[in-house]
N, CA, C and O atoms as CSV, one atom per row, in Angstrom:
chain,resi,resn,atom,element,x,y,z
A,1,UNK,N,N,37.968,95.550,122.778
A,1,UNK,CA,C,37.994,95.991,121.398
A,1,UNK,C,C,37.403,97.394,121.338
A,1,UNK,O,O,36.477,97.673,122.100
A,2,UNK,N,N,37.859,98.254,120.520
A,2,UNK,CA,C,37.438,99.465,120.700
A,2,UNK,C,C,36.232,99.987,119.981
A,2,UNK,O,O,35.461,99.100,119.614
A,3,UNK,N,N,35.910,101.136,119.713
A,3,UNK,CA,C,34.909,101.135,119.364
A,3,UNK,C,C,35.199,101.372,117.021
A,3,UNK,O,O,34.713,100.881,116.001
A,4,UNK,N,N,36.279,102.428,117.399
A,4,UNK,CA,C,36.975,102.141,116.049
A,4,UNK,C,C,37.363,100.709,115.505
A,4,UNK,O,O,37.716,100.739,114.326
A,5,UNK,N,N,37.375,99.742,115.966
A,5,UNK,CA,C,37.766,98.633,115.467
A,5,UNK,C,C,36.630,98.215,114.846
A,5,UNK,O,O,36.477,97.946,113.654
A,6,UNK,N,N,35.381,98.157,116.263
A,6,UNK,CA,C,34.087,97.465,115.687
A,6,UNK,C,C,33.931,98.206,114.326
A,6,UNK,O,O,34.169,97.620,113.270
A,7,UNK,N,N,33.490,99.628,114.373
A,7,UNK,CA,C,33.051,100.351,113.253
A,7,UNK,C,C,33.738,99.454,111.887
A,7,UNK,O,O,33.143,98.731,111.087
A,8,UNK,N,N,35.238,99.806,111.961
A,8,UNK,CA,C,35.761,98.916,110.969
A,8,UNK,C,C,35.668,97.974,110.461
A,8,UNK,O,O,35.555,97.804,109.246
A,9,UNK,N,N,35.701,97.086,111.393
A,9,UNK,CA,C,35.121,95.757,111.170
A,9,UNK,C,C,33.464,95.825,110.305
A,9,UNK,O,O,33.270,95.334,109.193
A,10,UNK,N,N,32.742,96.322,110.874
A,10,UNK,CA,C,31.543,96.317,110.290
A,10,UNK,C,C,31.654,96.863,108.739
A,10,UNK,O,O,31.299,96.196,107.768
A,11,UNK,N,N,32.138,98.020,108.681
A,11,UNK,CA,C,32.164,98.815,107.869
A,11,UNK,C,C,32.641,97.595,106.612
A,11,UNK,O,O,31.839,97.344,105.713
A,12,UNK,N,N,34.123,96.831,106.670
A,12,UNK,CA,C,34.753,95.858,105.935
A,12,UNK,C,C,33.643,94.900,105.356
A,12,UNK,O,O,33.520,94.727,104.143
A,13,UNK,N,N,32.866,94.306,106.264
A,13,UNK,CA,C,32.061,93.449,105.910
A,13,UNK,C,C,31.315,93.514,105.009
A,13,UNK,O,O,31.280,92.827,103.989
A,14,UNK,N,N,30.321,94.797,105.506
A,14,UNK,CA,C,29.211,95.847,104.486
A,14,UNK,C,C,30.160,95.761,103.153
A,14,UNK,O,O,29.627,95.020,102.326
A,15,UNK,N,N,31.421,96.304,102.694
A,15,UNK,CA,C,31.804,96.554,101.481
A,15,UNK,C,C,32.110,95.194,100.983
A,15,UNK,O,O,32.209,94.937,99.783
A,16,UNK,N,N,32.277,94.212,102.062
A,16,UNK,CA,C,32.750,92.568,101.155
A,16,UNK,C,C,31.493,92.089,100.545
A,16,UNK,O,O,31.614,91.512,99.465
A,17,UNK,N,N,30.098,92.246,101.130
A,17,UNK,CA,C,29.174,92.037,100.797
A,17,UNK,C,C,28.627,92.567,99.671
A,17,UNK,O,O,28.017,91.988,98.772
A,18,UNK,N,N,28.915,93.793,99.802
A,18,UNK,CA,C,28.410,94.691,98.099
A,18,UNK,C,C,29.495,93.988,96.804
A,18,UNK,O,O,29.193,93.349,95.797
A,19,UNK,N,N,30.606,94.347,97.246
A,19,UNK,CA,C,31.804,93.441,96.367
A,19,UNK,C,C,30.957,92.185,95.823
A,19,UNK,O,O,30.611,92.130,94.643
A,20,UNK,N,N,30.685,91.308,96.638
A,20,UNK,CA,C,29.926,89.980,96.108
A,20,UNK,C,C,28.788,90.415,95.430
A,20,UNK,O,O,28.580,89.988,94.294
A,21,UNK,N,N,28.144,91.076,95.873
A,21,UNK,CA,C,26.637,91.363,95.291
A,21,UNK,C,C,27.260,91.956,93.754
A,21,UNK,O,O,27.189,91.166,92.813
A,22,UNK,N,N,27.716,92.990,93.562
A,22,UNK,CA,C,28.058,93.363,92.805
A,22,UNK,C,C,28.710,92.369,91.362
A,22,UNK,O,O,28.499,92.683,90.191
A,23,UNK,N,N,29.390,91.343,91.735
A,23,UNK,CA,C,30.345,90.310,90.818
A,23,UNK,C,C,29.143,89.225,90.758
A,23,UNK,O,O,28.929,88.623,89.705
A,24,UNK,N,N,28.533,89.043,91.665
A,24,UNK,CA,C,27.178,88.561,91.182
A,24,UNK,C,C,26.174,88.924,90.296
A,24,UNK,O,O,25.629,88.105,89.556
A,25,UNK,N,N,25.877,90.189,90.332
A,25,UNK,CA,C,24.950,91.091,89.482
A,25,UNK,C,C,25.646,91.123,88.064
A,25,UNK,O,O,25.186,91.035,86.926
A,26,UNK,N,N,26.773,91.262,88.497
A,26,UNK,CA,C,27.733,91.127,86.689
A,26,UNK,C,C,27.619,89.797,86.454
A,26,UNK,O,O,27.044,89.586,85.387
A,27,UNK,N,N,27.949,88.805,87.045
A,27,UNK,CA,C,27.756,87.403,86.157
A,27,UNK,C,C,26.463,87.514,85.655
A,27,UNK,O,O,26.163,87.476,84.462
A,28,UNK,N,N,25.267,87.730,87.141
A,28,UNK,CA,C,23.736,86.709,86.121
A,28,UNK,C,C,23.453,88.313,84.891
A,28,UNK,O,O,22.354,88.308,84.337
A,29,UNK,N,N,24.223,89.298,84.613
A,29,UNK,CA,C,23.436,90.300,83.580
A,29,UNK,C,C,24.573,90.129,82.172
A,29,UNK,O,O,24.265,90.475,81.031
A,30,UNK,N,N,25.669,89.635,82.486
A,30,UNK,CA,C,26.982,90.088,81.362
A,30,UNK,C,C,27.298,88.710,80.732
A,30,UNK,O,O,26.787,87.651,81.097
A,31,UNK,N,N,28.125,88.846,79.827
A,31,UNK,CA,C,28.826,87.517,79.770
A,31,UNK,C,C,30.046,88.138,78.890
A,31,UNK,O,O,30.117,89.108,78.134
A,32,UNK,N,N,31.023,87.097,79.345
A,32,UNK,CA,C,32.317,87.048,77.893
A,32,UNK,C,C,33.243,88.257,79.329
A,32,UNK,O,O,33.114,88.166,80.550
A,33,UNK,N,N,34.037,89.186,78.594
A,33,UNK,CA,C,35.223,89.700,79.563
A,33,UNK,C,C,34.914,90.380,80.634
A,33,UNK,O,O,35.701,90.358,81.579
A,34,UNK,N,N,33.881,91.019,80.704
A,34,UNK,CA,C,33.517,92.229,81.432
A,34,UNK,C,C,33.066,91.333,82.787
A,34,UNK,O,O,33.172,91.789,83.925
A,35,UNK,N,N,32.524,89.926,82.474
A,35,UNK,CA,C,32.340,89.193,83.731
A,35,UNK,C,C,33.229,88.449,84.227
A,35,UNK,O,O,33.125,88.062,85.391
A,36,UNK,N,N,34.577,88.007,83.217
A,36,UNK,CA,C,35.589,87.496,84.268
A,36,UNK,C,C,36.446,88.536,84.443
A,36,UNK,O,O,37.210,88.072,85.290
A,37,UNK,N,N,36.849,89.701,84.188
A,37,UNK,CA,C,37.897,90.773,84.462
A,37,UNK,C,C,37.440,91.527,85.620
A,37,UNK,O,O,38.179,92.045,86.457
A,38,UNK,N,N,35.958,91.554,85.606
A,38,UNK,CA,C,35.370,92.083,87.089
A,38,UNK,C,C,35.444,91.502,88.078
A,38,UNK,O,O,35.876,92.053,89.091
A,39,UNK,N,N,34.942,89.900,88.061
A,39,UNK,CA,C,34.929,88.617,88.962
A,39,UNK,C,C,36.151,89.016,89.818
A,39,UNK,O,O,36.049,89.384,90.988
A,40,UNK,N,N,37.423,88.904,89.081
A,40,UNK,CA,C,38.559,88.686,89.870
A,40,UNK,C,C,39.105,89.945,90.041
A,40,UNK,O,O,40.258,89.907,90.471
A,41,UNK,N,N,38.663,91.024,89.849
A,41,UNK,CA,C,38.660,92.646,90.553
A,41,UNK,C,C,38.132,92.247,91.525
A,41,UNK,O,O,38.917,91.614,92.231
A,42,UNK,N,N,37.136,92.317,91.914
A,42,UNK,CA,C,35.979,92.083,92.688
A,42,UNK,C,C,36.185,91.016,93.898
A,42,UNK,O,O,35.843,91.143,95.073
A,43,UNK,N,N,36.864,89.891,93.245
A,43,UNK,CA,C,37.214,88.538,94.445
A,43,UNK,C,C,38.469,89.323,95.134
A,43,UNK,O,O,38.619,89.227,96.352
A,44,UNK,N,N,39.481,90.198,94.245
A,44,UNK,CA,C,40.500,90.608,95.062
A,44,UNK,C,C,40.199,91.629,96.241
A,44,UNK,O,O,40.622,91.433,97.380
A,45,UNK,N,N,39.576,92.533,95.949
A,45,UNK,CA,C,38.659,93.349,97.018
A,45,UNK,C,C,38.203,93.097,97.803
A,45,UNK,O,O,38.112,93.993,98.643
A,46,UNK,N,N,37.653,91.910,98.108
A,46,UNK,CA,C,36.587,91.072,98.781
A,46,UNK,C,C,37.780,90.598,99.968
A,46,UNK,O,O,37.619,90.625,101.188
A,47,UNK,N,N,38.893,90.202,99.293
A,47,UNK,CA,C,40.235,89.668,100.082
A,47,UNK,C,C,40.680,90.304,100.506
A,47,UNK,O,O,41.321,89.862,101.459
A,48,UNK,N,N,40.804,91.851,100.275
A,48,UNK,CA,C,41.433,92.625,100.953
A,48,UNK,C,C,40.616,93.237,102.263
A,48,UNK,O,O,41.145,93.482,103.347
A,49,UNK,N,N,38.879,93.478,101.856
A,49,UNK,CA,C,38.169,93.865,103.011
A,49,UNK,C,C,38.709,92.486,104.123
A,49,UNK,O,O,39.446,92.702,105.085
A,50,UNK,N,N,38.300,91.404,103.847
A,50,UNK,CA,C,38.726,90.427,104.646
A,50,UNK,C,C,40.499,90.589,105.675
A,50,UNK,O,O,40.860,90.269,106.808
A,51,UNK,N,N,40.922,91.013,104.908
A,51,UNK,CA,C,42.238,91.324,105.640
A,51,UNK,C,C,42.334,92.522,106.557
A,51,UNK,O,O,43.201,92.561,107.430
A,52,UNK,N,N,41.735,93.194,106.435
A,52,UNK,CA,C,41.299,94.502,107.559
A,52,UNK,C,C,40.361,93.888,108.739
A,52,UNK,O,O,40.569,94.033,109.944
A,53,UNK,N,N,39.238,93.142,108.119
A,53,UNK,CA,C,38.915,92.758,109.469
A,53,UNK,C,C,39.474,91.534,110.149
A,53,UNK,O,O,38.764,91.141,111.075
A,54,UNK,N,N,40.709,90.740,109.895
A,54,UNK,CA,C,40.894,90.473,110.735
A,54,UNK,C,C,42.221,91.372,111.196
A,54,UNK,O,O,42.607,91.297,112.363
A,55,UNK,N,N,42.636,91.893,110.605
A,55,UNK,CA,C,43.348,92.596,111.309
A,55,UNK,C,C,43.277,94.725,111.014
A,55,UNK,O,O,43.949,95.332,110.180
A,56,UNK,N,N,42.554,95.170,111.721
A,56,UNK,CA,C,42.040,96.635,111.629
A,56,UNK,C,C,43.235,97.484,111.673
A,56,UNK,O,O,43.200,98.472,110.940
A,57,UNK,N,N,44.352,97.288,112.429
A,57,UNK,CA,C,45.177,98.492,112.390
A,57,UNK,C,C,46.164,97.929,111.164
A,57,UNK,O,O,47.246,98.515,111.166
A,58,UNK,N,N,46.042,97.049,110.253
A,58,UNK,CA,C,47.205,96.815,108.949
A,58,UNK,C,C,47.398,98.445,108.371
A,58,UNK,O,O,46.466,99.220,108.586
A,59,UNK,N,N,48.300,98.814,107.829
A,59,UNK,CA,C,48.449,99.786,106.949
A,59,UNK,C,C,48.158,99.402,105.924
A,59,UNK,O,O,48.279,98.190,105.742
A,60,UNK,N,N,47.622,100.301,104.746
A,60,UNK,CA,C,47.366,100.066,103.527
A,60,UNK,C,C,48.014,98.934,102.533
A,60,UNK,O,O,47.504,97.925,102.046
A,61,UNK,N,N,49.348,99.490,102.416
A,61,UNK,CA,C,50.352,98.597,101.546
A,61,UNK,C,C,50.838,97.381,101.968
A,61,UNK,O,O,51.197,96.546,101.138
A,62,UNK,N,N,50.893,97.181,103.102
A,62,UNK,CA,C,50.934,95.756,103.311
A,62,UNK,C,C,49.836,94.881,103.613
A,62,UNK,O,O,50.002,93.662,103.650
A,63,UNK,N,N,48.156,95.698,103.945
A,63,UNK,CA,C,47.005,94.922,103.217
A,63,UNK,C,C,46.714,94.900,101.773
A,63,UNK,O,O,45.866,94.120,101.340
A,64,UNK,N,N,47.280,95.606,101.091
A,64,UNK,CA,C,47.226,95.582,99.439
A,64,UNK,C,C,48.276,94.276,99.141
A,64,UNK,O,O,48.017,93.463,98.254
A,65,UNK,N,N,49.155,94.201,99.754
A,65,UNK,CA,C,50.322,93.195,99.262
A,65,UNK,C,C,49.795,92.290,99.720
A,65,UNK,O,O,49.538,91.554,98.767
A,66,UNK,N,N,49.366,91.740,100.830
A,66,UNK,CA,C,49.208,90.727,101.429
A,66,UNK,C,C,47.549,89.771,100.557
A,66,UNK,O,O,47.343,88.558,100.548
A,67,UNK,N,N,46.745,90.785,100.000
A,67,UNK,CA,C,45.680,90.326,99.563
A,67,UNK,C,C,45.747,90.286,97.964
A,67,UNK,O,O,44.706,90.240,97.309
A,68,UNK,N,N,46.706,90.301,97.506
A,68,UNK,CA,C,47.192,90.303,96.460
A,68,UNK,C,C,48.195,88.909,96.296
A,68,UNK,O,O,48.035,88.115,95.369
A,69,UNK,N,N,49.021,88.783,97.121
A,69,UNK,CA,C,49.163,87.463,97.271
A,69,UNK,C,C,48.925,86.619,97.780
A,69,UNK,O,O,49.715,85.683,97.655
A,70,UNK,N,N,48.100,86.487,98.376
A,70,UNK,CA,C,46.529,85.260,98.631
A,70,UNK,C,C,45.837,85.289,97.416
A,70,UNK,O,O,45.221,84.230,97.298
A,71,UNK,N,N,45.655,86.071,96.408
A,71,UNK,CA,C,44.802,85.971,95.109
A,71,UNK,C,C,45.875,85.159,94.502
A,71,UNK,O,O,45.518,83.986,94.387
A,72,UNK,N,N,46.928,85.361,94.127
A,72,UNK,CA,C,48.193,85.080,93.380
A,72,UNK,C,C,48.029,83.384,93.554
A,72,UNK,O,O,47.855,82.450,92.771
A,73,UNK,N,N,48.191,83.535,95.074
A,73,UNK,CA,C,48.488,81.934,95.937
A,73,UNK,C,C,47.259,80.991,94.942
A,73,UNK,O,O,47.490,80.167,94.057
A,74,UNK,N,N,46.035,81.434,95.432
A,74,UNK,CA,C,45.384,80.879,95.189
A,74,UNK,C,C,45.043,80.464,93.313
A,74,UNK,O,O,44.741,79.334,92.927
A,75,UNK,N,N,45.128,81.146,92.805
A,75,UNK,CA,C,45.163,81.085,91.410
A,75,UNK,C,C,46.726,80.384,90.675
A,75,UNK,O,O,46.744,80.125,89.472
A,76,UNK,N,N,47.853,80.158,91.479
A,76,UNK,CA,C,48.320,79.573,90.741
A,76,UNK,C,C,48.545,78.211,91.556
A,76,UNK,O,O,49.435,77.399,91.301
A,77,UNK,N,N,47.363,78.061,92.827
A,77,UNK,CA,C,46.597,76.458,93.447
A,77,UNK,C,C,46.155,75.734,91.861
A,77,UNK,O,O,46.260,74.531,91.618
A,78,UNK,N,N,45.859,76.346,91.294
A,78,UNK,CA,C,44.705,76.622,89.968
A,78,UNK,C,C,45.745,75.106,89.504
A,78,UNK,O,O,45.439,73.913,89.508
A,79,UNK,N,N,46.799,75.677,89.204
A,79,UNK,CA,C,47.659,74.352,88.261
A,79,UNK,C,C,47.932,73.245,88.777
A,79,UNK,O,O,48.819,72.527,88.316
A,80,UNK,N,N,47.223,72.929,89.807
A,80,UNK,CA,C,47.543,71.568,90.614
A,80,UNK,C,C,46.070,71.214,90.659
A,80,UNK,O,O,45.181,72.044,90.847
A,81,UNK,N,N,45.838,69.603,90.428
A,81,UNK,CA,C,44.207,69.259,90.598
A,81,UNK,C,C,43.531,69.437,91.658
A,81,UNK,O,O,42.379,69.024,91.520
A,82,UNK,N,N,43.774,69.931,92.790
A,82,UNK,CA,C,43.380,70.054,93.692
A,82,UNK,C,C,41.904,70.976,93.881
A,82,UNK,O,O,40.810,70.599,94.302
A,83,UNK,N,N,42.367,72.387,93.371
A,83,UNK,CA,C,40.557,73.190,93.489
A,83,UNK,C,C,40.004,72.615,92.376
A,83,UNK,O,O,38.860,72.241,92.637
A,84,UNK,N,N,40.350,72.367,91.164
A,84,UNK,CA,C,39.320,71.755,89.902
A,84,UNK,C,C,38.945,70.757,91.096
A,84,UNK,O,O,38.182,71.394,91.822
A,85,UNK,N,N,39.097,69.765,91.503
A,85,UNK,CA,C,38.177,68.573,92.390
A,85,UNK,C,C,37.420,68.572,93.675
A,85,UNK,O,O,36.558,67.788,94.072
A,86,UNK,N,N,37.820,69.388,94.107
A,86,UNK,CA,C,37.124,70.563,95.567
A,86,UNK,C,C,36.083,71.121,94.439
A,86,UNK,O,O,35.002,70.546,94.312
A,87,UNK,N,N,36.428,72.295,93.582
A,87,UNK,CA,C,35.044,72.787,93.506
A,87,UNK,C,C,34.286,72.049,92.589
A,87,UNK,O,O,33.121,72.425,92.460
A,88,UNK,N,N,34.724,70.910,91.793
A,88,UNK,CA,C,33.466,69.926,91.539
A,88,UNK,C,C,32.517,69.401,92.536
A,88,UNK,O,O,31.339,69.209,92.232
A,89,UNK,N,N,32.842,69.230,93.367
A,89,UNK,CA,C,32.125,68.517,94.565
A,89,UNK,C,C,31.271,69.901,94.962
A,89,UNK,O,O,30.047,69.775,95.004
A,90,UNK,N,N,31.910,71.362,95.289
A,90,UNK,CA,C,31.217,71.719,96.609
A,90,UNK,C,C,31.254,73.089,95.713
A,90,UNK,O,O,32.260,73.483,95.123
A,91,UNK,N,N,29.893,73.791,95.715
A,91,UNK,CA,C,29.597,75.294,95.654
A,91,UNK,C,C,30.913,76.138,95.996
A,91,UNK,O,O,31.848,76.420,95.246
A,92,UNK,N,N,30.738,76.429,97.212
A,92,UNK,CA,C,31.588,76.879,97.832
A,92,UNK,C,C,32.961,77.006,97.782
A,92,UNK,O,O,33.727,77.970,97.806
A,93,UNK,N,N,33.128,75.494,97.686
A,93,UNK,CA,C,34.712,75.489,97.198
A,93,UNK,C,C,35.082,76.328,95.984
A,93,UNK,O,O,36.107,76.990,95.819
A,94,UNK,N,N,34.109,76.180,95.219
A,94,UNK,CA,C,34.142,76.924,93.690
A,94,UNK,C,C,34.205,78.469,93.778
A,94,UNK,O,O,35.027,79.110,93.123
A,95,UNK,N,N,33.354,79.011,94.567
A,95,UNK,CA,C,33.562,80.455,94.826
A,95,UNK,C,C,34.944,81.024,95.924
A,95,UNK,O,O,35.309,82.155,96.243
A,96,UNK,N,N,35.348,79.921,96.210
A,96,UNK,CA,C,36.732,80.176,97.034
A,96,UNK,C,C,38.021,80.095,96.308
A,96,UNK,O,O,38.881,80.974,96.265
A,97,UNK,N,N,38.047,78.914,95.735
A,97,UNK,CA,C,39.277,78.585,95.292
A,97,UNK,C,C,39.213,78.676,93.305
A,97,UNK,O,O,40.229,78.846,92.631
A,98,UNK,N,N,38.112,78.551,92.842
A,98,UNK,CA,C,38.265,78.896,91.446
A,98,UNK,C,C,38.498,77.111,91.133
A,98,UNK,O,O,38.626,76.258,92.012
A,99,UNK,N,N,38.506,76.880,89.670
A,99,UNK,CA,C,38.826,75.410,89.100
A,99,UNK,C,C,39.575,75.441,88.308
A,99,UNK,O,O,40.172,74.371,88.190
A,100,UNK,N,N,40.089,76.753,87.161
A,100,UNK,CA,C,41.192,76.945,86.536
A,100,UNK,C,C,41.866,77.565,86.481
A,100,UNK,O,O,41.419,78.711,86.541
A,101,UNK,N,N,43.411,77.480,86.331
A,101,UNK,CA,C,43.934,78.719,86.013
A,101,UNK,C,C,44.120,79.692,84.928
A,101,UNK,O,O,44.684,79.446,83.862
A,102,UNK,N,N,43.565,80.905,85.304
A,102,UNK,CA,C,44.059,82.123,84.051
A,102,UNK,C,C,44.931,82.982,84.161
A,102,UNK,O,O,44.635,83.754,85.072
A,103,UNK,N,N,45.693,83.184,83.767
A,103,UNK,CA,C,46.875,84.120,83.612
A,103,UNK,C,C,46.188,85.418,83.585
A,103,UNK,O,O,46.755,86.291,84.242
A,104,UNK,N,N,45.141,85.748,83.007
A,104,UNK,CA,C,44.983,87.242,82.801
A,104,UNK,C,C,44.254,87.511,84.462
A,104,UNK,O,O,44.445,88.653,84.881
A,105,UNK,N,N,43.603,86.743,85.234
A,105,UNK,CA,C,43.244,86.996,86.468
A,105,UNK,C,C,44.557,87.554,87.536
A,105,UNK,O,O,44.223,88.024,88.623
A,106,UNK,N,N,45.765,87.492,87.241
A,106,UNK,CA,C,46.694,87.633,87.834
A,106,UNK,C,C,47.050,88.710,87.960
A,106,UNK,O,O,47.718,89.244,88.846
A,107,UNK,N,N,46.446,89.219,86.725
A,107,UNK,CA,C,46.612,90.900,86.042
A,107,UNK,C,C,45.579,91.557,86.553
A,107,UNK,O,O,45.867,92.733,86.776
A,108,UNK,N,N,44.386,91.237,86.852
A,108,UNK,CA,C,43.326,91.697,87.267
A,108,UNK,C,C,43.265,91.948,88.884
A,108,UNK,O,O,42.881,92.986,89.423
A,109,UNK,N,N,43.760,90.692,89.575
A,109,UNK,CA,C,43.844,91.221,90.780
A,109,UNK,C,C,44.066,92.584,91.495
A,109,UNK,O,O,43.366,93.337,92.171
A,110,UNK,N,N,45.465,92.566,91.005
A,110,UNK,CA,C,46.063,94.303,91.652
A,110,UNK,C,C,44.615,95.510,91.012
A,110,UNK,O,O,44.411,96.638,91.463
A,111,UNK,N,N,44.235,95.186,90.483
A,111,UNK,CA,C,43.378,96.299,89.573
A,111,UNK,C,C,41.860,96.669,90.768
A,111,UNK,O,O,41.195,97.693,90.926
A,112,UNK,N,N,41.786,95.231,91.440
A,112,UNK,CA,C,40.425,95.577,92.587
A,112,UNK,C,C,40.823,95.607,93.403
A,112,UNK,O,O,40.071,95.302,94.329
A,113,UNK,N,N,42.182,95.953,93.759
A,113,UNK,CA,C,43.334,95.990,95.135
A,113,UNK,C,C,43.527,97.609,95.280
A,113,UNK,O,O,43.174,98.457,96.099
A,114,UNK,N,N,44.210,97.596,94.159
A,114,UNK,CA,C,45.066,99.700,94.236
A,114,UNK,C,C,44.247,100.608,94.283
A,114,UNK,O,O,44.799,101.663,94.596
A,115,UNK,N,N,42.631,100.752,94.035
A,115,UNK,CA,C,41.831,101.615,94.396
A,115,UNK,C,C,41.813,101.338,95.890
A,115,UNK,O,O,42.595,102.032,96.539
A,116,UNK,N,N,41.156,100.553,96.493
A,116,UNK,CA,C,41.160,100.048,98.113
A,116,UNK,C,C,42.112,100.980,98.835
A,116,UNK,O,O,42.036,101.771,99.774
A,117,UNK,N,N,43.205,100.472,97.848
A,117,UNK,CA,C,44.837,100.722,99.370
A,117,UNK,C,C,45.066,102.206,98.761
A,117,UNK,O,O,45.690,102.842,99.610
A,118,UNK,N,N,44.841,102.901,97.772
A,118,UNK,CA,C,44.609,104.428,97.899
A,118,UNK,C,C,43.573,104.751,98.918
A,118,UNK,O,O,43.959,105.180,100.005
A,119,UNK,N,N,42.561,104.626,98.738
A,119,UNK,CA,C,41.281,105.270,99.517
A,119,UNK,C,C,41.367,104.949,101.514
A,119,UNK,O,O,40.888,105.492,102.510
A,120,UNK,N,N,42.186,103.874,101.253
A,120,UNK,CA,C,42.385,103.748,102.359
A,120,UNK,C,C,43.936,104.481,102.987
A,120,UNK,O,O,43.954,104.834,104.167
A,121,UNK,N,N,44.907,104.625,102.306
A,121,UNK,CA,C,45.798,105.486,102.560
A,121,UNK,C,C,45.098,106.865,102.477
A,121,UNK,O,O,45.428,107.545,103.449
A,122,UNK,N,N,44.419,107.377,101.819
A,122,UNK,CA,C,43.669,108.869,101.867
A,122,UNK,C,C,43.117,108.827,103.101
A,122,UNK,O,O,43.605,109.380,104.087
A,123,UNK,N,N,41.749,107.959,103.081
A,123,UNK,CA,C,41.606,107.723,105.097
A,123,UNK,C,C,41.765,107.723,106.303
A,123,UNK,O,O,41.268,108.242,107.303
A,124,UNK,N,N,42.783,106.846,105.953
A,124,UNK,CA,C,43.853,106.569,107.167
A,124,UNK,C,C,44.704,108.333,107.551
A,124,UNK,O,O,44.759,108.848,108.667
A,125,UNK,N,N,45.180,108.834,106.446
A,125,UNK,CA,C,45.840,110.049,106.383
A,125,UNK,C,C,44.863,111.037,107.140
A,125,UNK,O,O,45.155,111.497,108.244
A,126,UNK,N,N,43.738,111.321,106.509
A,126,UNK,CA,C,42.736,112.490,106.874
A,126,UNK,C,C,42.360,112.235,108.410
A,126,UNK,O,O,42.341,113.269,109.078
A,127,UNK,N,N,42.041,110.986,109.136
A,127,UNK,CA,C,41.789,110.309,110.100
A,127,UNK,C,C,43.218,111.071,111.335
A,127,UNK,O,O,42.938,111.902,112.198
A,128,UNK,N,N,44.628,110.538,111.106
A,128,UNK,CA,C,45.208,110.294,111.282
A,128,UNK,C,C,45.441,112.628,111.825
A,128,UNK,O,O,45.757,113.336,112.780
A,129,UNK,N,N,45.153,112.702,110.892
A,129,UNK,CA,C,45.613,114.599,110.810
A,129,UNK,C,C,44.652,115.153,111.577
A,129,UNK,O,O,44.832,116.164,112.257
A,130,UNK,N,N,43.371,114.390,111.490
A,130,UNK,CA,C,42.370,115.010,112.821
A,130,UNK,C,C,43.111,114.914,114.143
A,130,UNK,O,O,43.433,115.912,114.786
A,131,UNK,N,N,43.415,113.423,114.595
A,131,UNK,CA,C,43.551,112.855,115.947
A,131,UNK,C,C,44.654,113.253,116.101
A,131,UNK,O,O,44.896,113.560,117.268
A,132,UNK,N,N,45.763,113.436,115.131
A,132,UNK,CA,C,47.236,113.935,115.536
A,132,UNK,C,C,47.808,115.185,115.329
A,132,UNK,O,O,48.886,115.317,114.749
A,133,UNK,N,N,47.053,116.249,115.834
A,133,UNK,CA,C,47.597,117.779,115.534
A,133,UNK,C,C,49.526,117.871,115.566
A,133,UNK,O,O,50.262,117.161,116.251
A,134,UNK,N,N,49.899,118.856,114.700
A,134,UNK,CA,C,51.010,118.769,114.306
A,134,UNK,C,C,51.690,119.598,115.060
A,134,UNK,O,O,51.693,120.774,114.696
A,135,UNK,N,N,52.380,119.260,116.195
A,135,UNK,CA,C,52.845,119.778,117.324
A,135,UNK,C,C,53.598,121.611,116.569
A,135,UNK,O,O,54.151,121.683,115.472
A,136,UNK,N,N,53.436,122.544,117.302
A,136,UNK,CA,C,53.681,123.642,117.143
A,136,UNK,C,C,55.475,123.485,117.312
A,136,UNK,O,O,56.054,122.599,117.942
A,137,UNK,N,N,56.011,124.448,116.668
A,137,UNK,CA,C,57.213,124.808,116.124
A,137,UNK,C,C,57.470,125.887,117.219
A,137,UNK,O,O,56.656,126.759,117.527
A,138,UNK,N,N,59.043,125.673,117.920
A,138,UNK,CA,C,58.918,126.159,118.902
A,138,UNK,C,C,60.570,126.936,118.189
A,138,UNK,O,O,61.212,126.436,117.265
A,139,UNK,N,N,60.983,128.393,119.030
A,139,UNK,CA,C,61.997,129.457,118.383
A,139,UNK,C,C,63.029,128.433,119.895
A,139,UNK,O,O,64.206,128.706,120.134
């Protein structure tokens, strides 16, 4: 594994962790929209760092797509009893899978996604223009 991967990897984690801290800090201080419109900004982000580290060389847009529909997936799990009875039982389950479905979370997703997969297309680009000089133009 290289040494760019580790960095990445680490780097992903560090931001999944603030992501949580952050949607945490908004639940125990806020209440009413600003804490579920963030929540599921915030859970989508969290999904997308997750998708870089397991896989580091994804391109942007198809880790934006791909963590966007794992949010999707999972939220419309929402209409089948299945996570409502998982996360009665278990913490965890509850911070994974959610217990109801909302339609406006669906809308929210892409919203903690498309900053990510810009900044990371800007990245990737600037990264990419260091290591790959633009071969000279020959008569």
């Amino acid at each position: 594994m290289s040494l760019t991967v580790r960095w990445t990897r680490l780097l992903m984690v560090v931001l999944a962790a603030g992501f949580a801290g952050a949607a945490y800090a908004i639940r125990a201080t806020m209440d009413g929209p600003i804490e579920q419109y963030s929540g599921a900004a915030l859970s989508a982000a969290i999904v997308y760092t997750l998708v870089i580290v397991i896989w580091p060389p994804i391109s942007p847009l198809p880790a934006g797509s791909t963590a966007i529909a794992y949010c999707w997936f999972i939220e419309f799990a929402q209409l089948t009893p299945i996570p409502a009875a998982l996360s009665q039982r278990s913490w965890f389950a509850r911070q994974l899978l959610g217990a109801q479905f909302d339609l406006i979370d669906v809308a929210w997703y892409p919203v903690g996604v498309i900053p990510l997969v810009a900044a990371h297309w800007f990245i990737r680009g600037r990264t990419r223009s260091r290591t790959d000089p633009t071969p000279a133009l020959t008569s």
